[in-house]
N, C-alpha and C positions, 0 to 999 in steps of 0.2 A: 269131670267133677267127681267124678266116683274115688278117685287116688284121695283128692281132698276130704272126702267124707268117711273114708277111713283113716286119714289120718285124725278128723276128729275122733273115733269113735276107739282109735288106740289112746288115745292120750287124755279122752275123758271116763274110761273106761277101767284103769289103774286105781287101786285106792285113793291114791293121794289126788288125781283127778277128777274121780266122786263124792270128794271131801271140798275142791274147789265148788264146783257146781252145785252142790250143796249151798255151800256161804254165799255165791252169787244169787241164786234163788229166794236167799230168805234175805238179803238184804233190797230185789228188786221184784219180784213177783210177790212176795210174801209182806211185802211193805207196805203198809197204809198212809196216805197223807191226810191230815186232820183238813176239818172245811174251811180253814184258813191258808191251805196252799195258794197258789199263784201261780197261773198260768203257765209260767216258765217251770215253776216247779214242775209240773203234772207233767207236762210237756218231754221235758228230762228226763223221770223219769217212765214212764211208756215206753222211750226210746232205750234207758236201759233193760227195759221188759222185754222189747221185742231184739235186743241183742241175745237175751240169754236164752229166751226161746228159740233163737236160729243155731245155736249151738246146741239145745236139746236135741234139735231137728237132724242139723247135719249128723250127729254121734248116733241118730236112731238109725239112722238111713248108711250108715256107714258100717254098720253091724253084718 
């Protein structure tokens, strides 16, 4: 796993890398759903949270 975690942490670690993960963070971690979401919604999105947090993860650890 470790080849893999560096290859995150070369390819999110480039400016234009930092600039992707940037805009994924603030479109899914940074995101609010008003109290009229829907199940499905919240659901979606969590699951795009917990992608872009396993890409944090692996780029930290591939360091």
């Amino acid at each position: 796993m470790r080849e893999t975690e560096q290859n995150f942490a070369r390819t999110f670690s480039t400016t234009a890398g930092a600039a992707v993960l940037q805009y994924l963070r603030k479109i899914t971690i940074e995101r609010v759903l008003g109290p009229d979401a829907s199940d499905a919604q919240l659901r979606g999105l969590e699951a795009q949270r917990a992608l872009v947090h396993q890409i944090e993860n692996m780029t930290e650890r591939g360091k």
